[in-house]
C-alpha positions in Angstrom: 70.0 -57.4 95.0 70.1 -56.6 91.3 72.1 -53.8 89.8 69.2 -50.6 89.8 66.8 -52.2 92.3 65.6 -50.5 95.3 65.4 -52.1 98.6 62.1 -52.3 100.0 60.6 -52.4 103.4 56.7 -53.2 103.6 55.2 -53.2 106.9 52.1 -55.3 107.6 49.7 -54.8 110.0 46.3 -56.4 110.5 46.1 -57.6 107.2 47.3 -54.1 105.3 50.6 -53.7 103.7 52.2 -50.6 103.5 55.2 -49.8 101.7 57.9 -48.0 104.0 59.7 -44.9 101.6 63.4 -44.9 101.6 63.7 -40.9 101.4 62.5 -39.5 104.7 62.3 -41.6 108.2 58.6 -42.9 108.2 57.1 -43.1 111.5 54.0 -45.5 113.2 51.9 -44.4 116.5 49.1 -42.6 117.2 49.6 -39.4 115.2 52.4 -40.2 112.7 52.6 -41.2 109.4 51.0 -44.6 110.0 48.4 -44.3 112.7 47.8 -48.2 114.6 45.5 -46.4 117.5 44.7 -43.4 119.0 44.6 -45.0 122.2 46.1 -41.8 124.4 48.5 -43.7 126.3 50.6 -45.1 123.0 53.1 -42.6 121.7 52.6 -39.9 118.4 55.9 -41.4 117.5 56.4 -45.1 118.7 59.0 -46.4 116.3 60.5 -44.7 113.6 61.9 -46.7 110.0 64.6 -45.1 108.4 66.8 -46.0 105.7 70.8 -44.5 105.6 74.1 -46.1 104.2 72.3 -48.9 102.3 70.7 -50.5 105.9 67.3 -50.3 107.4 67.0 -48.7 110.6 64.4 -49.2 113.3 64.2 -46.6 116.2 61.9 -46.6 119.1 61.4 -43.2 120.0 58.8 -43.6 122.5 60.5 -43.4 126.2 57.7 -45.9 127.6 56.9 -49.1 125.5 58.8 -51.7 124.1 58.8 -52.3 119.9 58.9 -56.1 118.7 60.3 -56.6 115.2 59.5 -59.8 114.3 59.7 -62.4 111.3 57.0 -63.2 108.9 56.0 -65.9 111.5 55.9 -63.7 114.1 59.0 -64.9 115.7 60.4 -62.2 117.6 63.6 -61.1 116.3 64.5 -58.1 118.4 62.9 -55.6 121.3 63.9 -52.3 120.7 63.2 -50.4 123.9 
C-alpha cells in the first residue's frame, strides 16, 4: 500500500457495492447499517466489519447463523460462527 492511501473494504451484494468506512464498526442484517432482509428470523446485527490496528475485522454477532466470507469467486474463505 502506498505511503497516504487508505485501505478499503467494499462489500458486494447482489450486484451493489458498498464501501465499508474505516471510522466506526459498520454492521449488515436486518436493522443495521446495511439492511440484506427484513426476514424476522435473521439478526439486527448479523456480522459486524471493523477496522483497528491496521487489520480488517469481521465479527458475527448474531448467536444463531453462520457468516461466510468468501473470495471474489465465491470461494469460501472462512465461517465465522
Amino acid at each position: 500500500m502506498s505511503e497516504g492511501s487508505m485501505p478499503t473494504l467494499v462489500l458486494e451484494f447482489c450486484g451493489e457495492a458498498i464501501p465499508i468506512p474505516l471510522d466506526q464498526p459498520f454492521a449488515i442484517g436486518r436493522d443495521a447499517d446495511y439492511v440484506i432482509d427484513e426476514n424476522p428470523y435473521l439478526h439486527r446485527r448479523f456480522v459486524e466489519f471493523s477496522y483497528t490496528d491496521g487489520l480488517w475485522w469481521a465479527a458475527n454477532v448474531g448467536s444463531q447463523i453462520s457468516a461466510t466470507i468468501s473470495d471474489t469467486r465465491w470461494m469460501p474463505l472462512t465461517t465465522l460462527r
